[in-house]
C-alpha positions, 0 to 999 in steps of 0.5 A, spaced: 184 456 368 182 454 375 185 452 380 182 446 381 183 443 373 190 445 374 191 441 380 187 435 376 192 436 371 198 434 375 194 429 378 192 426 371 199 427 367 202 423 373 207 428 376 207 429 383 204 435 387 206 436 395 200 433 397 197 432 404 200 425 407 198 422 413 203 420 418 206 412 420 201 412 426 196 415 422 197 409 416 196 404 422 190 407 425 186 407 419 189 400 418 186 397 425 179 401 424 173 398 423 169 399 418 165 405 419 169 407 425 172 414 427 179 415 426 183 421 428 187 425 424 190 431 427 193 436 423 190 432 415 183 434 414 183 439 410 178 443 404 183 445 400 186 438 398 187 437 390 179 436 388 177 430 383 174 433 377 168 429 374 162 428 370 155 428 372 150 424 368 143 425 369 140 418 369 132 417 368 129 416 374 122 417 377 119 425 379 122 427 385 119 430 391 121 433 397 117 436 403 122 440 407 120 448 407 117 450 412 121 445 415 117 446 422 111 447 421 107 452 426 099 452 426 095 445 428 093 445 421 096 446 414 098 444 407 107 443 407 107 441 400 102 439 395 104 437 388 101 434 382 105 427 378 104 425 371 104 417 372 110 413 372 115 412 378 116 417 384 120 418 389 117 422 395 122 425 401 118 427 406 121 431 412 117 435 417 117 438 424 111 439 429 112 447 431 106 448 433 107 453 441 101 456 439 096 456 444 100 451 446 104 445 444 100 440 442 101 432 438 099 433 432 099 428 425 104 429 420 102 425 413 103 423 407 096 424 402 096 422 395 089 423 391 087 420 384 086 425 379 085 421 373 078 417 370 080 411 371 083 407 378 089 409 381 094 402 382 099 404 387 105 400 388 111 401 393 118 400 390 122 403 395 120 403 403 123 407 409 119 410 415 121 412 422 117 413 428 118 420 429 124 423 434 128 429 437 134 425 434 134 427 427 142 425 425 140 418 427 133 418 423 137 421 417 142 415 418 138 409 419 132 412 414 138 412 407 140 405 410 131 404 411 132 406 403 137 402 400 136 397 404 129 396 401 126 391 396 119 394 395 113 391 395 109 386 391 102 389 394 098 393 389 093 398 393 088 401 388 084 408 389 077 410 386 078 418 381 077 423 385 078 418 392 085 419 396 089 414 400 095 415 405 102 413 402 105 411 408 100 408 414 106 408 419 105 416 418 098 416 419 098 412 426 104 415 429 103 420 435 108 427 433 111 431 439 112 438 439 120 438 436 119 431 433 121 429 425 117 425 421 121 422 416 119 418 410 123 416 404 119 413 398 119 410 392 112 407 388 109 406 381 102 410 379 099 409 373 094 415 373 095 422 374 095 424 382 096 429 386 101 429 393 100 433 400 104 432 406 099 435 412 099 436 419 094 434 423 090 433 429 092 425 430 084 423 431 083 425 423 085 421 417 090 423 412 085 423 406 080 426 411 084 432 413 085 433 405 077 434 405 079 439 411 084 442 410 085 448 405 091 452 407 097 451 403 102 454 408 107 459 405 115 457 405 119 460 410 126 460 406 129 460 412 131 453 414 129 446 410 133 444 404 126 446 400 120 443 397 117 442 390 117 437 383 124 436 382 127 434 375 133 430 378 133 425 381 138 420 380 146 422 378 151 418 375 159 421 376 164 418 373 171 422 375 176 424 369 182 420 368 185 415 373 187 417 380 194 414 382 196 413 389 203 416 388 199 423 387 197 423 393 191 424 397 185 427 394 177 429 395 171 429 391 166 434 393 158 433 392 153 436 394 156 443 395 152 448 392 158 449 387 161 445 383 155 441 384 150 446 383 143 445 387 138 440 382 132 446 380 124 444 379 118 447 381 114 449 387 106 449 384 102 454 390 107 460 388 108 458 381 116 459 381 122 456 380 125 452 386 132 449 389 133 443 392 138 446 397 143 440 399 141 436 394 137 431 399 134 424 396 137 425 390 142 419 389 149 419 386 153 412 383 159 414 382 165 411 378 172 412 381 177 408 376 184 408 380 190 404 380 197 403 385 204 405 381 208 405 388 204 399 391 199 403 396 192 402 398 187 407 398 183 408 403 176 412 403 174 417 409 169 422 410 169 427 415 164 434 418 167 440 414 163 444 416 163 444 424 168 450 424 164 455 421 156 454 423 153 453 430 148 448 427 154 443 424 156 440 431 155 433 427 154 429 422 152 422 420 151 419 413 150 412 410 153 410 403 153 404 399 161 401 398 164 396 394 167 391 396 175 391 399 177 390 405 171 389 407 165 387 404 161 390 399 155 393 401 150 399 406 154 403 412 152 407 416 157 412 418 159 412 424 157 405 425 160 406 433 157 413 435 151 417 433 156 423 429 162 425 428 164 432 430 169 434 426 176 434 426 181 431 427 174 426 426 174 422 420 169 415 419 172 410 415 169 408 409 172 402 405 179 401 404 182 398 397 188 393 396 192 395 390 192 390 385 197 385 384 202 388 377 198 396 378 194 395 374 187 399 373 181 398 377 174 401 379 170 403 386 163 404 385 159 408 392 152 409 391 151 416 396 146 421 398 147 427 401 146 425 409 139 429 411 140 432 418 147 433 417 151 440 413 154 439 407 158 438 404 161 431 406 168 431 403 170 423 401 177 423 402 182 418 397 188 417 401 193 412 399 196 408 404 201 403 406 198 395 407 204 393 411 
């Protein structure tokens, strides 16, 4: 059995295991925080608390596409992703650098491009919207641009395309200035009704997107080496339910997504080398989790997270995150995580989430957290239920 279900096990049967605790200064610290903050937790924040087992349910959701390898793009002009669609909804996560030092550092345009392959008019219409003017700051894009997305209420607006014609996805792309370093950052989801094809390009800033797809030829290689990947993924959205009931009596305890392991990174397929691909981080796939839990010793449960990976990995020196909380003791809704800094560093650092009253005779309750891993940010980023005292 592995260690893991064992612990789940005790958890569950509701047998008390030596768990982590947090101190009375801690408790109170937590308590005082403002949602969204930094609270220090010196000597609690570890990887090896009991993990919260689940289960993942893939839900319908639209074909998902990511542009993020090669993540810096290195030659003025090229291809980072081109990718067919059949109709139906698509989500589109693009995330690209200007690299380009050769001949010299230049501006450059980095757009989004979709393309009517079928016999009829293409209706397109945009049901989720964020766009970031390009920046150096990459958490901050990364953070502001999943509360851009879960913030967004689409759009009624229709736009048609001609058979054989292409339009820009997003216009703000195709007038914003690229700096050498600078992110573009767009996060999309829109209903076609025709067949279409989907290319993310960079530039000279005087062309347009639909232009540069008449010019441009290359599809540039992956480099394998940084960015989450590119290609068609067939997962979109997650539903997690966690297995039985946790108790605050137990202790505290994590769920763990986005890992890589026990959540293992969403397959499809990368069309100019004909392969399979891996989205690795599981970036733009959104997770609605369920946690049922209940207070048998009269204690809160507080929901933190933290950067666990600031100790081993140079490139892991932040983390920033935005999640979508039920109401507790403060109101349902989007937080972006820290709400007071740009990132948290890593321990003793945790951000404070949301804290649950325990109900008035104990009995069952259920929190829901619609959450998507942070790009920008190394993974995975651990949330952490502990129990608190509400006194």
């Amino acid at each position: 059995m592995k260690k893991r279900n064992l612990l789940f096990l005790l958890l569950s049967s509701g047998l008390t295991i030596n768990a982590q605790t947090i101190s009375k200064e801690q408790n109170q610290q937590i308590l005082l925080a403002k949602q969204g903050t930094i609270v220090k937790l010196d000597g609690f924040l570890t990887e090896n608390l009991p993990l919260i087992n689940y289960q993942k349910v893939v839900l319908p959701g639209p074909q998902y596409i990511i542009s993020d390898d090669p993540e810096y793009i290195r030659v003025p002009e090229g291809i980072a992703l081109q990718e067919k669609v059949v109709p139906g909804a698509v989500r589109l996560y693009v995330y690209n650098v200007n690299g380009v030092v050769e001949p010299a550092k230049i501006d450059r345009k980095i757009t989004a491009v979709i393309k009517n392959l079928g016999t009829s008019k293409m209706n397109i219409r945009m049901l989720k919207y964020s766009s970031q003017k390009p920046s150096a700051n990459y958490f901050q894009i990364g953070k502001q641009g999943l509360a851009d997305y879960f913030a967004s209420k689409g759009d009624d607006k229709i736009r048609t395309v001609k058979p054989g014609e292409a339009i820009a996805i997003d216009e703000k792309l195709e007038k914003n200035i690229v700096k050498y370093d600078e992110l573009v950052h767009g996060f999309y989801e829109f209903v076609i009704d025709q067949p279409a094809e989907i290319s993310i390009i960079q530039t000279a800033p005087s062309i347009s997107g639909p232009d540069a797809l008449k010019q441009v030829k290359n599809i540039l290689p992956p480099k394998g080496q940084s960015g989450a990947g590119r290609g068609l993924f067939g997962v979109s959205n997650y539903e997690v339910n966690t297995e039985g009931v946790l108790d605050t009596k137990n202790g505290t305890s994590h769920l763990m997504l986005a890992d890589g392991k026990i959540d293992p990174w969403v397959l499809g397929k990368e069309s100019s080398r004909g392969q399979q691909a891996k989205l690795a981080g599981n970036y733009g796939v959104m997770y609605s989790i369920n946690l049922k839990w209940k207070s048998t010793d009269g204690k809160g449960l507080a929901l933190v997270t933290w950067n666990s990976r600031s100790s081993d990995n140079k490139w892991c020196n932040g983390m920033a995150a935005t999640m979508v909380v039920s109401k507790g003791k403060f109101d349902e809704g989007i937080i972006k995580l820290p709400s007071d800094k740009l990132t948290t560093k890593g321990a003793p650092e945790a951000v404070l989430v949301q804290v649950f009253a325990p109900a008035a005779n104990g009995e069952e309750q259920t929190l829901n957290i619609t959450y998507s891993p942070p790009g920008a940010s190394c993974l995975p980023t651990p949330l952490i239920f502990i129990p608190v005292d509400m006194k």
